[in-house]
VEXDREN-2710 file (C-alpha; in Angstrom, 1 decimal):
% VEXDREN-2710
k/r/px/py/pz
1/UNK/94.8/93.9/111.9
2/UNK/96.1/91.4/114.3
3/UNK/95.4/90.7/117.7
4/UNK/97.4/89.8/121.2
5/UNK/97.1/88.9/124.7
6/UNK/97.9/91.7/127.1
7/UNK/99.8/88.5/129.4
8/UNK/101.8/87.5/126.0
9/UNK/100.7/84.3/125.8
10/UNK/98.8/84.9/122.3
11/UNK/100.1/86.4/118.7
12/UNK/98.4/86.7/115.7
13/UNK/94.2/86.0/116.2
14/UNK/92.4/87.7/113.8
15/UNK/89.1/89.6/114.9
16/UNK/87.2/86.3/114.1
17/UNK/88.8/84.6/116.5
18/UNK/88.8/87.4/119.1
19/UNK/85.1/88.1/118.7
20/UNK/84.1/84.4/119.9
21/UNK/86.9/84.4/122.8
22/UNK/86.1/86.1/126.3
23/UNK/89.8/86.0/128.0
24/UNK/92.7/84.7/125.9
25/UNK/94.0/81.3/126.7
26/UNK/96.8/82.6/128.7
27/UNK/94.4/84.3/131.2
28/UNK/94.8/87.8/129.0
29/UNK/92.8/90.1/127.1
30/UNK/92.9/90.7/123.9
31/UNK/93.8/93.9/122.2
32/UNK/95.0/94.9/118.7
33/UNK/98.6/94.8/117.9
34/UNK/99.0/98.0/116.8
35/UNK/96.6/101.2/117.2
36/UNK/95.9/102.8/114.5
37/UNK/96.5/106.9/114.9
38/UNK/93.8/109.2/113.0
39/UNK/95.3/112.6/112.0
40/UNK/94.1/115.9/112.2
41/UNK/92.3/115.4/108.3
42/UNK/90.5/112.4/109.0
43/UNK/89.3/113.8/112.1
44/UNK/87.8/117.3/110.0
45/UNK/86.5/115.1/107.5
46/UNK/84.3/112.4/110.0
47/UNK/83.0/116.3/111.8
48/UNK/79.2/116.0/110.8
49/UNK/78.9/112.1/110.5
50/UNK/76.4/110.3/112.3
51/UNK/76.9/108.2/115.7
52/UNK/76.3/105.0/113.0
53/UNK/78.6/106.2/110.2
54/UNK/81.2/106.9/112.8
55/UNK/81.2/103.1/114.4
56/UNK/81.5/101.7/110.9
57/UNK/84.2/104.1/110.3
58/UNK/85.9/103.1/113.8
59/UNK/85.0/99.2/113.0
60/UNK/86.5/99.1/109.9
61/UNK/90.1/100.2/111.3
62/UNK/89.9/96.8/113.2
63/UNK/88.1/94.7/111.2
64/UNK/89.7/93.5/108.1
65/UNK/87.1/93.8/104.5
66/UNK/88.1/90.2/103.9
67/UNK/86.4/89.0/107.6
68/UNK/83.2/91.6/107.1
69/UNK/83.2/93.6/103.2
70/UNK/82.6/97.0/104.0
71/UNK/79.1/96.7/102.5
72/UNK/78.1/94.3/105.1
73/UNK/79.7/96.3/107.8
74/UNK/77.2/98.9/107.3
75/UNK/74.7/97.0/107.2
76/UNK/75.4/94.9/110.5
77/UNK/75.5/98.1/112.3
78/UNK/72.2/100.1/110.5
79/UNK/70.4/97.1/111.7
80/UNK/72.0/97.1/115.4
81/UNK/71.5/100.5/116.0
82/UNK/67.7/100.8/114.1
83/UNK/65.6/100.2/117.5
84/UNK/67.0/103.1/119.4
85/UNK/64.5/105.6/121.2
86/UNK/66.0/108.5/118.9
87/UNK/67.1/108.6/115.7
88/UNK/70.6/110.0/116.3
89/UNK/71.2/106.9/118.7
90/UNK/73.4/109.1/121.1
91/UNK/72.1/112.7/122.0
92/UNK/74.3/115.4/123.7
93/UNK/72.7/117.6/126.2
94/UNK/74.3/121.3/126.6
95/UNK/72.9/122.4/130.2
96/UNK/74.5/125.5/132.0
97/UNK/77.6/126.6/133.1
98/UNK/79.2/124.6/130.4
99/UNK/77.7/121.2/131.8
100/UNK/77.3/118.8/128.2
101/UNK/76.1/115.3/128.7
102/UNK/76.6/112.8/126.2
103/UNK/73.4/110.7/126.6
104/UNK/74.2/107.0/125.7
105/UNK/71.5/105.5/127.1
106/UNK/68.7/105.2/124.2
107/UNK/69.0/101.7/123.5
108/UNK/66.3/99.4/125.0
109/UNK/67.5/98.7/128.4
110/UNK/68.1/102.4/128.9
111/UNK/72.1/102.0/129.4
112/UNK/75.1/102.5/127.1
113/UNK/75.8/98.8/127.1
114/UNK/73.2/99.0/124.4
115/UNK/75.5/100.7/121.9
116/UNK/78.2/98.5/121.8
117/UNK/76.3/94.8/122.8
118/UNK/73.9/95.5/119.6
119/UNK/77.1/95.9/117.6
120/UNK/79.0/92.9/118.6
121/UNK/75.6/90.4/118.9
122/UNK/75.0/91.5/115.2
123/UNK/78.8/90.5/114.3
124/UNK/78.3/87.5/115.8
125/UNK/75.3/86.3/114.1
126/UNK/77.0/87.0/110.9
127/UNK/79.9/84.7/111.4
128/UNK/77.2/82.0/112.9
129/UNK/75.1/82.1/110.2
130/UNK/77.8/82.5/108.0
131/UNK/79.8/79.2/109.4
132/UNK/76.5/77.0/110.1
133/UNK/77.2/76.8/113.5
134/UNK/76.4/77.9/117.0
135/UNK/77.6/79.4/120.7
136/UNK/76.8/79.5/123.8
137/UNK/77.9/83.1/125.8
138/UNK/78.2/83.5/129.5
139/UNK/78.0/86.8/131.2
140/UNK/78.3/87.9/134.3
141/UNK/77.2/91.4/135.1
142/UNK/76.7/94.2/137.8
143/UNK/73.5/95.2/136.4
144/UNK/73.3/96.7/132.7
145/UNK/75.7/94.3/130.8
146/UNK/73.3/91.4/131.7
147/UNK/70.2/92.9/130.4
148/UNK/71.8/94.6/127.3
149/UNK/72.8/91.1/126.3
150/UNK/70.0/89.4/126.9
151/UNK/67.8/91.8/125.1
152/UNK/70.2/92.0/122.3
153/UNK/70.6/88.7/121.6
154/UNK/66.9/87.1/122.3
155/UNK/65.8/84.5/119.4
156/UNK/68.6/84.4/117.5
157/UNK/69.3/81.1/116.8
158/UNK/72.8/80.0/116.3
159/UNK/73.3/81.9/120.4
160/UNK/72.7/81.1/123.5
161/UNK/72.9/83.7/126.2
162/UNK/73.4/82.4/130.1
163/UNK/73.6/85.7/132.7
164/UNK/74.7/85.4/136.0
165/UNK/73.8/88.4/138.0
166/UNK/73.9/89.8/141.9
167/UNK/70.4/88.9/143.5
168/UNK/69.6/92.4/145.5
169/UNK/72.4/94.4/144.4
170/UNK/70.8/95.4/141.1
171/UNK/67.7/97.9/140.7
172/UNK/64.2/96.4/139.8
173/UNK/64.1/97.5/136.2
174/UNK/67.4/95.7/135.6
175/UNK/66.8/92.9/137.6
176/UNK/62.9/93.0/135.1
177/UNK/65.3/93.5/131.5
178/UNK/66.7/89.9/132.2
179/UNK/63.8/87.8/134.2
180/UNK/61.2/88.6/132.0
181/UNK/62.9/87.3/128.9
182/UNK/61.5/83.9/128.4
183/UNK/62.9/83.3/124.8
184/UNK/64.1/79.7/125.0
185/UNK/67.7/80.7/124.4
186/UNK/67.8/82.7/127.4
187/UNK/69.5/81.6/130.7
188/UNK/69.3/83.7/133.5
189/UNK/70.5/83.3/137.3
190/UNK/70.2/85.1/140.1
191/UNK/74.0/84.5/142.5
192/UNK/74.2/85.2/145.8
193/UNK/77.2/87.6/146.3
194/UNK/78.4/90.3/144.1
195/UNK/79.2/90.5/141.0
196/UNK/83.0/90.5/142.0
197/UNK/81.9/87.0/143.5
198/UNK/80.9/85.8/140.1
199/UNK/83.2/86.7/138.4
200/UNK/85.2/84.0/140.2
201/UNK/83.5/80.9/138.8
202/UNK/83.0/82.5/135.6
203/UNK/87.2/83.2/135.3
204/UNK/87.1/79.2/135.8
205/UNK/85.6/78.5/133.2
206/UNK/87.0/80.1/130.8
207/UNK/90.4/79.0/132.1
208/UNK/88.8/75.6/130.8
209/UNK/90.0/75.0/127.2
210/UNK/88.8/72.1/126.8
211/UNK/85.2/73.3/128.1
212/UNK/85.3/76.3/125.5
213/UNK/86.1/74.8/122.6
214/UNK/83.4/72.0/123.0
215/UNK/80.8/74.2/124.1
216/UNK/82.0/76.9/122.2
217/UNK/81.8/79.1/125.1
218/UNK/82.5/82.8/124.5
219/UNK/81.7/86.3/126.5
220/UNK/79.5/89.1/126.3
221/UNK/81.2/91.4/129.4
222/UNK/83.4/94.2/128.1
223/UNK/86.4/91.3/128.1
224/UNK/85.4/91.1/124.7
225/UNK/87.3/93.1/122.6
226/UNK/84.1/93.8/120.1
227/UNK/82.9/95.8/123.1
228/UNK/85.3/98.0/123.9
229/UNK/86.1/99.1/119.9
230/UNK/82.0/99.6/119.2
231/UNK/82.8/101.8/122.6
232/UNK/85.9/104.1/121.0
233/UNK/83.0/105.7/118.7
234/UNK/80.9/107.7/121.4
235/UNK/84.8/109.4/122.3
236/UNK/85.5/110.2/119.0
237/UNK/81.9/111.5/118.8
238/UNK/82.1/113.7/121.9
239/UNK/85.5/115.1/120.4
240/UNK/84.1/116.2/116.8
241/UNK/81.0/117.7/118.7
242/UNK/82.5/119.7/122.0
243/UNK/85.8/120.2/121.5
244/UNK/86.0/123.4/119.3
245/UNK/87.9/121.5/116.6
246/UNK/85.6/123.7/113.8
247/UNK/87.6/126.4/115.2
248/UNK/90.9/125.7/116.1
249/UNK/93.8/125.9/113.9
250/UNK/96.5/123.3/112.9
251/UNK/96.8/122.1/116.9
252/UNK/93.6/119.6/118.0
253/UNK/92.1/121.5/121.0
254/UNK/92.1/119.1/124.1
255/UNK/88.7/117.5/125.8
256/UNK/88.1/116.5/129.1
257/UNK/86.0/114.0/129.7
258/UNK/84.2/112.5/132.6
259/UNK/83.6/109.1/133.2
260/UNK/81.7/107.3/135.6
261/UNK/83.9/104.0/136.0
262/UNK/83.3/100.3/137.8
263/UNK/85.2/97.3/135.5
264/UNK/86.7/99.9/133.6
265/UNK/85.8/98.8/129.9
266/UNK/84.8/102.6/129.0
267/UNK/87.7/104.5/130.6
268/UNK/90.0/101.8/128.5
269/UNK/88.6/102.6/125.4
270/UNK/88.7/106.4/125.9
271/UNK/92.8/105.8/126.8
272/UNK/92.6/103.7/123.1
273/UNK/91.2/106.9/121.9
274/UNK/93.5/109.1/123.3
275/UNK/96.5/106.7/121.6
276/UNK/95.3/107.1/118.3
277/UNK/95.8/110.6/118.6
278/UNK/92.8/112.8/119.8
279/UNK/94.2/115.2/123.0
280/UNK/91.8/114.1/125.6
281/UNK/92.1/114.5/129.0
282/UNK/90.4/111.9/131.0
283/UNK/89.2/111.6/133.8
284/UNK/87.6/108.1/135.9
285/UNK/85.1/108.8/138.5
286/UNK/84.2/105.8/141.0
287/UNK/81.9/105.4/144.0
288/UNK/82.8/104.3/147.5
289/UNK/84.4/101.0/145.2
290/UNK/87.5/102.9/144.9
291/UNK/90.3/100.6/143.3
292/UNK/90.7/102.9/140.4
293/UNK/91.5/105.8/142.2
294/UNK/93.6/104.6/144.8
295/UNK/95.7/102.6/142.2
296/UNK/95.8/106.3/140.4
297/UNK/96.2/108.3/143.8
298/UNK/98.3/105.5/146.0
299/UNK/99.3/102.6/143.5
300/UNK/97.3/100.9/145.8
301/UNK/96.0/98.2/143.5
302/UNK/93.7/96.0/145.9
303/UNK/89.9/94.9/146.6
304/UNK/88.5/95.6/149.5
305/UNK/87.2/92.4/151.9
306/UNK/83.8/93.5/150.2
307/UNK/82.1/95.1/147.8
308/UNK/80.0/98.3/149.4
309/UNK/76.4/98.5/148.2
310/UNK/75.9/102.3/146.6
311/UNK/73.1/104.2/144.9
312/UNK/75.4/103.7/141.5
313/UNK/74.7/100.0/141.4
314/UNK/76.3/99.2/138.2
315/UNK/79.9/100.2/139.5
316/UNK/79.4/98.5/142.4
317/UNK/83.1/96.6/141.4
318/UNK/86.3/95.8/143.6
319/UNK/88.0/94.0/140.3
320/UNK/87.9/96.9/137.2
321/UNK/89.1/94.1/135.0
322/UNK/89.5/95.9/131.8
323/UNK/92.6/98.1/134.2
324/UNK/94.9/95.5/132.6
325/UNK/94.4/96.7/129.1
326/UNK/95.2/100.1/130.5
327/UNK/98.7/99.0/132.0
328/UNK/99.3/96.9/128.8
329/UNK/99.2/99.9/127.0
330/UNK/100.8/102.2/129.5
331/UNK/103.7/99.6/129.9
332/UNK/104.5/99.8/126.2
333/UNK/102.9/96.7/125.3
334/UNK/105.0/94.9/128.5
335/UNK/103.6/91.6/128.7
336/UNK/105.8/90.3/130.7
337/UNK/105.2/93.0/133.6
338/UNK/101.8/93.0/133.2
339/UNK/101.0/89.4/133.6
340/UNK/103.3/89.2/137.2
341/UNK/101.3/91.6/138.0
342/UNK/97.5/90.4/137.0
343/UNK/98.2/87.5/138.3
344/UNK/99.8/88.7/141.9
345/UNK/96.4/90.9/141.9
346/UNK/94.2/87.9/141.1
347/UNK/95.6/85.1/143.7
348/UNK/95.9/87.7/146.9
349/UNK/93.6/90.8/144.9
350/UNK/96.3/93.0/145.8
351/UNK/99.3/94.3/144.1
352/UNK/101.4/97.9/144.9
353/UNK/102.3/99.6/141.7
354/UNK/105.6/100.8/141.4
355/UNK/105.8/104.0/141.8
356/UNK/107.2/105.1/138.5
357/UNK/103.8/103.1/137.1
358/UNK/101.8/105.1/139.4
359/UNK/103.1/108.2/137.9
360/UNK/102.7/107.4/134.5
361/UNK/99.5/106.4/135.6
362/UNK/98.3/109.5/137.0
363/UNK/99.8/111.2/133.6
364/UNK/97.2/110.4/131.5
365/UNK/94.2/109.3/134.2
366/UNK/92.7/111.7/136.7
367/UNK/90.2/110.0/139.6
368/UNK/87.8/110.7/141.8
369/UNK/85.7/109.0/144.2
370/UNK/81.9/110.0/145.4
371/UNK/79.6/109.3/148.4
372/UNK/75.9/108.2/148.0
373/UNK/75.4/111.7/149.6
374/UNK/77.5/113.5/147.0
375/UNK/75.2/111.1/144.5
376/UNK/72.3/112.7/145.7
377/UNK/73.7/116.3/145.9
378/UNK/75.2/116.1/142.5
379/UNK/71.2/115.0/141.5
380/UNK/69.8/117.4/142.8
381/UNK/72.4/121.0/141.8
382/UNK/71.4/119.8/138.2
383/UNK/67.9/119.5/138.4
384/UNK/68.1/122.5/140.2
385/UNK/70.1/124.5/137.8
386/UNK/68.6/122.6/134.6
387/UNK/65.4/120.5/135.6
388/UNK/67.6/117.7/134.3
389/UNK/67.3/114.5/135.8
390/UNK/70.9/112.5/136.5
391/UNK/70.8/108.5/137.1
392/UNK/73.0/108.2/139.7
393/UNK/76.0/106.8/137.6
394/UNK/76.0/109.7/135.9
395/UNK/75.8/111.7/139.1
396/UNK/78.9/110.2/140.1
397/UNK/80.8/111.7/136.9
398/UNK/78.9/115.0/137.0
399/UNK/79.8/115.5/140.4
400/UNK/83.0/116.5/138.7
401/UNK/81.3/119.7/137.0
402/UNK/80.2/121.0/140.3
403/UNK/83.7/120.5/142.6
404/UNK/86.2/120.7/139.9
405/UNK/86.4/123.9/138.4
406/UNK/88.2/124.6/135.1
407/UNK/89.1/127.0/132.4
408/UNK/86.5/127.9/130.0
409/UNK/89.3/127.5/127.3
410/UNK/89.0/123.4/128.0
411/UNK/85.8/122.4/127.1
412/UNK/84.4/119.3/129.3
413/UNK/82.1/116.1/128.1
414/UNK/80.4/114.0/130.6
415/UNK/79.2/110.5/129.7
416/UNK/75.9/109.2/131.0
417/UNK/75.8/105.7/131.1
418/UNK/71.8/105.3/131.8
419/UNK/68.9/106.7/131.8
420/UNK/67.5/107.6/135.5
421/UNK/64.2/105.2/134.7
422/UNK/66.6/102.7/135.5
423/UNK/66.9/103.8/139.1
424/UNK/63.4/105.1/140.4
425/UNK/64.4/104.8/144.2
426/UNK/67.9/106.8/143.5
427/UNK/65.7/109.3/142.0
428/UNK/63.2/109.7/144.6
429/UNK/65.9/109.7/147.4
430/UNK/66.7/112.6/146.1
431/UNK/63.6/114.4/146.4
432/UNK/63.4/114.1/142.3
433/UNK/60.3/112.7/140.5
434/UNK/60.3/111.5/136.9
435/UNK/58.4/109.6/134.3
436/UNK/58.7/106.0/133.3
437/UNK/58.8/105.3/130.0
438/UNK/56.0/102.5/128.9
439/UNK/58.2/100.6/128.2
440/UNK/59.3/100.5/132.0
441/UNK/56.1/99.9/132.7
442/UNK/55.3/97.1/131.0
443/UNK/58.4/95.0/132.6
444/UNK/55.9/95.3/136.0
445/UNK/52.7/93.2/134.4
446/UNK/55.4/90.5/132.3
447/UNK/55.6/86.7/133.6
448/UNK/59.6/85.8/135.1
449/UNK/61.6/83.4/135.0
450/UNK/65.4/82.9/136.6
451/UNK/67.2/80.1/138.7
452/UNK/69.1/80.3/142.0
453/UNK/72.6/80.2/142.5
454/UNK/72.7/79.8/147.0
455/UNK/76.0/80.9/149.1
456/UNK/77.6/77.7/150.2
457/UNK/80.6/76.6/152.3
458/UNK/81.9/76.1/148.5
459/UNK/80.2/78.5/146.8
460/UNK/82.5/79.5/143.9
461/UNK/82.9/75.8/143.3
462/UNK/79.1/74.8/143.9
463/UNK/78.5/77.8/141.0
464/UNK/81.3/76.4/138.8
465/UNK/80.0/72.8/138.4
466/UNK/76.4/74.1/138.1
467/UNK/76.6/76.5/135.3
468/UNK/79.2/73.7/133.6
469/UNK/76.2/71.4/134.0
470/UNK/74.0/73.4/132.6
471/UNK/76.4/74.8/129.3
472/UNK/77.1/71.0/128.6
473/UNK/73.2/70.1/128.6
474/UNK/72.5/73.0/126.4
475/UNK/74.9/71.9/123.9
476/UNK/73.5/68.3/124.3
477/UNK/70.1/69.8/123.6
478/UNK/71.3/71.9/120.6
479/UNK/73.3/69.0/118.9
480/UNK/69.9/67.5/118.5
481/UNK/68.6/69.9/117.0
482/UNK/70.8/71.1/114.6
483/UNK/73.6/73.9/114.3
484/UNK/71.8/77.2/113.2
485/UNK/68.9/76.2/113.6
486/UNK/65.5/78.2/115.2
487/UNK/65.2/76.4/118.8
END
């Protein structure tokens, strides 16, 4: 298996290569250069196999035995996914009126970035350990991506992890996942803007070459391919558990399912999914940052002047970078198209899809936007109904459920992305109570550290040169001491 850049700039990478890259060199993403299709067999035969047994089945579709041996492959993801909350990792609720949750938020900073993060940290080691040498990762996130990467990655010695996130646009229990790690090869900074705003400076820097090859300076966000193939498991998952394939005949019944979607890294891989053969029916649900579904609805491809504050913090996102893998694919594997119009989108952040695009678009994507209200209404019909408590992200998708009827021949699947721990005040806005875990607790009585990034006149430069100055003295620091070395 080979990869490419969706802007055609790239042939060739193998997943090494891809795993320790954020965007490709041309200003891409990377994705495989062909998808591989499972049939109706394979599909009967993984029914039954555990959430683990299913990545390393998906994993080793992409990742060649000669990079990881199948042996180690296991073993890489047994030890990634051993310090869930449950023992089946991911948990599917079945409420009423046909309302099943797939609960991906066990991991330890209660949010489905866990699943994938622990996955690709763990495949990272291995090659650093493996190679005698070290890296430095830059994030920026909206709120779970940060903490899941932080938390994944703590002590390990051949990494060090630098997270840029929104100061005040992120909940308190986020916001506690990443200050209160003091490992020594944590980095944390708290921007002011959003986390549309970061990604500006961060895009910079990666468009250095020179700066990530010296530095070698890789990401952690769902640009990473690793992230959005450890991602393709919990579809397949939902498929062999709700869509009635036990008891349908030689044609795979169809799934619909639900998710909520900000920079779009979950809705890509479900598409991926649906390439390699399994009849879903997706469907992307946003907040009042609604890019996806007026691109979907409009071909109205643009960021508004600002990103709008909501109750679902975590899609709080103008850009839903991970959109261009989505065209790519759509576009039959059109580099050329795609990267006039990435780039259009990224110097004036808009761009109108044709309107043939649009309609293939809206083929095999169905959108939907929600209010805070509608957040709060959705919350409370399904504790209502179930005395089952939604985080507001996943309000956003089960909203769906309640104003979107369908056939009960099509059997639905709505993802929660986090647990509603994560989002006390949500929770209590909507007249809800509900019990923090200890381990919630505990974040309020742990020491903090983090460093400012102000707003300036030249912010996005101002950021740039100071989070360049600070990757260039880690790697002074870490020359010092050594390549894999314990800090």
């Amino acid at each position: 298996m080979k990869y490419c850049s969706t802007r055609g700039g790239v042939h060739g990478w193998d997943f090494r290569d891809v795993l320790f890259s954020g965007y490709a060199p041309d200003g891409g993403m990377f994705m495989p250069e062909q998808v591989p299709v499972l049939g109706p067999d394979t599909l009967r035969r993984w029914k039954g196999l555990s959430y683990s047994k299913l990545v390393v089945e998906v994993a080793s579709l992409f990742i060649p035995a000669e990079l990881i041996p199948r042996d180690d492959l296991e073993v890489l993801i047994d030890e990634a996914l051993s310090g869930f909350s449950v023992p089946e990792v991911v948990t599917i609720s079945r409420l009423k009126g046909g309302l099943s949750v797939l609960e991906l938020f066990h991991g330890n900073t209660l949010a489905f970035k866990d699943l994938a993060m622990t996955c690709t940290v763990r495949f990272l080691n291995y090659f650093l350990q493996k190679e005698n040498r070290r890296a430095t990762v830059l994030v920026g996130t909206s709120g779970d991506t940060g903490g899941s990467a932080i938390q994944s990655a703590k002590g390990l010695p051949g990494l060090d992890v630098i997270v840029v996130y929104p100061r005040g646009r992120i909940t308190p229990v986020q916001e506690k996942h990443m200050i209160t790690c003091l490992e020594d090869n944590v980095h944390v900074f708290a921007a002011d803007g959003s986390s549309d705003d970061i990604d500006q400076p961060l895009r910079r820097l990666f468009a250095d070459q020179e700066l990530v090859k010296t530095h070698r300076l890789m990401s952690l966000n769902s640009v990473n391919w690793s992230r959005v193939m450890v991602q393709l498991a919990h579809f397949i998952l939902a498929y062999l558990e709700l869509s009635g394939l036990e008891d349908s005949g030689a044609d795979l019944p169809e799934l619909e399912v639900v998710v909520p979607t900000g920079g779009a890294g979950n809705i890509a891989a479900g598409y991926i999914v649906k390439l390699m053969g399994l009849p879903l029916k997706l469907v992307a649900m946003v907040n009042s940052n609604d890019t996806v579904h007026r691109t979907v609805t409009t071909g109205d491809f643009c960021m508004a002047a600002h990103v709008t504050q909501t109750l679902a913090p975590a899609i709080d996102i103008q850009d839903p970078y991970n959109m261009e893998r989505v065209f790519w694919l759509l576009l039959g594997r059109d580099s050329a198209s795609v990267k006039s119009m990435m780039e259009k989108f990224q110097s004036s952040h808009r761009f109108l899809l044709p309107e043939n695009h649009r309609k293939l678009l809206s083929q095999v994507l169905l959108t939907g936007t929600v209010t805070d209200e509608g957040i709060l209404e959705t919350m409370r019909m399904c504790w209502e109904e179930n005395q089952y408590v939604l985080c507001p992200h996943t309000a956003v998708a089960v909203w769906h459920h309640y104003h979107c009827p369908h056939s009960a021949a099509l059997n639905r699947c709505y993802i929660a992305t986090a647990s509603p721990a994560k989002f006390e005040a949500a929770v209590q806005k909507a007249g809800l109570s509900f019990d923090l875990p200890e381990a919630v607790l505990a974040l309020d009585r742990s020491p903090t550290r983090v460093q400012n990034l102000e707003r300036s006149l030249n912010w996005c430069i101002d950021w740039e040169d100071r989070l360049r100055e600070w990757i260039q003295s880690l790697s002074n620091i870490r020359k010092e001491a050594g390549a894999y070395q314990k800090h």
